[in-house]
N, C-alpha and C positions, 0 to 999 in steps of 0.2 A: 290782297284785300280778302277779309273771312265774315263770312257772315254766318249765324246759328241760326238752322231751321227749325221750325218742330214741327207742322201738321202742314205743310204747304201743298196749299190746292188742294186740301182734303184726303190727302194719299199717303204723299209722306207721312209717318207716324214716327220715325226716331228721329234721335238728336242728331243734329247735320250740321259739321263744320265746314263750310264747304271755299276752295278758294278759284274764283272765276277767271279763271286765267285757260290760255290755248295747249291743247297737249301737246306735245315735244310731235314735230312732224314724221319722226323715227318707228312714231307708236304704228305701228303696220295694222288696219281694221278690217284689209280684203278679204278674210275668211270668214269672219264674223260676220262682215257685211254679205257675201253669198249665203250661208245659212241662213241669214235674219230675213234674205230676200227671200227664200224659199217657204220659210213660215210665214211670214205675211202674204204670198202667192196663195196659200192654202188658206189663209184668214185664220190660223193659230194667234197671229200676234193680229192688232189693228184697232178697230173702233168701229162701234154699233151704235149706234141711236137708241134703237128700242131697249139695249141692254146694258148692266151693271151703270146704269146713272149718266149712261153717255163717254166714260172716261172712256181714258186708251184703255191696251191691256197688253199685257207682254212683255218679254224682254229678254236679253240675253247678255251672255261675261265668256272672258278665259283670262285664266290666271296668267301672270306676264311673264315671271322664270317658275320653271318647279322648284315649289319649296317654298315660295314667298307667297306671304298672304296677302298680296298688292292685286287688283286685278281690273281690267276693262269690262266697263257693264254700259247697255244702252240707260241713255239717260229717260230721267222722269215723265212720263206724258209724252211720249214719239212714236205710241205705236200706231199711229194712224199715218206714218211720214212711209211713202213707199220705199225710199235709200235712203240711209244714214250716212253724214258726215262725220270728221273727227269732232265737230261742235255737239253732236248729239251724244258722245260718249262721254264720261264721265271714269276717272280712273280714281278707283275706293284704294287709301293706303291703309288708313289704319280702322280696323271693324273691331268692333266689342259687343257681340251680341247679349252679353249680362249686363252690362250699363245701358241697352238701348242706343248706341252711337256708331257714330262714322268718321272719321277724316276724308276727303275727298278735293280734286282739283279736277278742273275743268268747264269747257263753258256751259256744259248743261248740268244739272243734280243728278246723284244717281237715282236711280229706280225704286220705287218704293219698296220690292225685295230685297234689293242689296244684301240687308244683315242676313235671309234666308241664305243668297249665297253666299256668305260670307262664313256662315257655319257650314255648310256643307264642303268648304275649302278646307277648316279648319278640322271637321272633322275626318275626313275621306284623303291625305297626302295626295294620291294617286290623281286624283280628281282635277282634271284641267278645264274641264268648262260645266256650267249649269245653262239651262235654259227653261223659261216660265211659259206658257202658252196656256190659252180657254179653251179648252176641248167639249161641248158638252157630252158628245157620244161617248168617251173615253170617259169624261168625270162620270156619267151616269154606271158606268158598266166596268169601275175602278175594282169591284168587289167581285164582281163575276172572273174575271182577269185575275187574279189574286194579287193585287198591287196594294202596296202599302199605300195609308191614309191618314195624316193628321185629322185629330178629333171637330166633328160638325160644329162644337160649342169656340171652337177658338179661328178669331181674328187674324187676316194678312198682317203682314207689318208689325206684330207683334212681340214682345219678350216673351209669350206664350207661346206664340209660333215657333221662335227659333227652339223654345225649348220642348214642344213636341216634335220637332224637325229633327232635334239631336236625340231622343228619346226613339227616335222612329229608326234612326240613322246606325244605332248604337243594336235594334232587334232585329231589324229587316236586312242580317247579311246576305243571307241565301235567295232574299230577290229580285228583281229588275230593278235596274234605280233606273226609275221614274215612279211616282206619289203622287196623290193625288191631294187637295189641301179641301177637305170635308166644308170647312167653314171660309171659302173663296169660293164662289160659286164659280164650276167650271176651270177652275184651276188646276194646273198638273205641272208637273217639274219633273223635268230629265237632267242626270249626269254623268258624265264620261270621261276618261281618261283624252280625249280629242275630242272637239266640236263634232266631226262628222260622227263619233260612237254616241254620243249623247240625243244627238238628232234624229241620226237611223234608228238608235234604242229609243226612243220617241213613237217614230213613225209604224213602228212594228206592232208597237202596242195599239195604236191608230187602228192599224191595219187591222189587228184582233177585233180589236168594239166594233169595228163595220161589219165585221162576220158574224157578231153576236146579234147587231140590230135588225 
């Protein structure tokens, strides 16, 4: 069964073909799942009332073989769920971040980043996991830090985004990958060659903005 998304729940922004079906009980999530629990322990990932309009926020992926641009991402609107099932994840086959689109299966949608990770796969081989988190002490102190930063003027979810994502991706070899997304209030994005490099290179920088504040 497929259905076409386009703006659901006010989040989602790209085109979404998505097929609602169970992922193959194979798809192993335990590592993912400890990471994801350790970011919502720290309230990286989750949900605020007072903040960004109430939504979730957060999310996180790893590529499923090296090489393949297939990859497991928590799904749309979970980040307030403390553990993730297989039904919350969402596996992206096929990403086009220049048409704005997805292929996907699974019983949740993917995340409204997705295409962000999706380009950061495509650009970076090496690269086996992303992860999204709302820092605000890290997003205020992105510049003191010398981390790179898509422009204030552009939108998550966007073909603007992936294309200052790739633009950013393509200057900022020489430093941390984790960015911070100007126009995402509180947004930052780590990536690693393994989940726990991506995370630790996360928390490091964490660790920095507490020293600065």
């Amino acid at each position: 069964m497929k259905n076409t998304i386009g703006d659901a729940e006010g989040v989602i922004k790209y085109q979404l073909e998505h097929r609602y079906l169970s992922l193959p009980i194979q798809m192993n999530i335990a590592e993912l799942n400890a990471w994801r629990h350790i970011l919502y322990r720290l309230e990286l990932v989750g949900q605020q009332p007072n903040k960004y309009d109430g939504l979730r926020f957060g999310n996180i992926s790893r590529r499923l073989v090296p090489g393949s641009g297939q990859f497991l991402i928590s799904g749309t609107q979970t980040g307030h769920l403390p553990e993730l099932t297989r039904a919350n994840y969402a596996l992206v086959e096929i990403a086009s971040p220049e048409h704005n689109s997805i292929e996907s299966t699974g019983l949740s949608a993917p995340s409204s980043e997705a295409l962000t990770h999706a380009l950061i796969y495509q650009q970076r081989p090496a690269v086996q996991a992303v992860i999204h988190v709302h820092s605000p002490v890290l997003w205020r102190h992105c510049q003191e830090l010398g981390l790179a930063q898509t422009p204030a003027h552009i939108a998550y979810g966007t073909v603007a985004m992936t294309e200052a994502v790739k633009s950013l991706l393509n200057t900022a070899v020489n430093q941390p990958p984790v960015f911070a997304m100007l126009g995402h209030e509180d947004g930052m994005v780590a990536f690693g060659t393994t989940l726990a490099e991506a995370a630790l290179g996360l928390l490091a920088q964490l660790a920095r903005a507490l020293a600065v504040e």
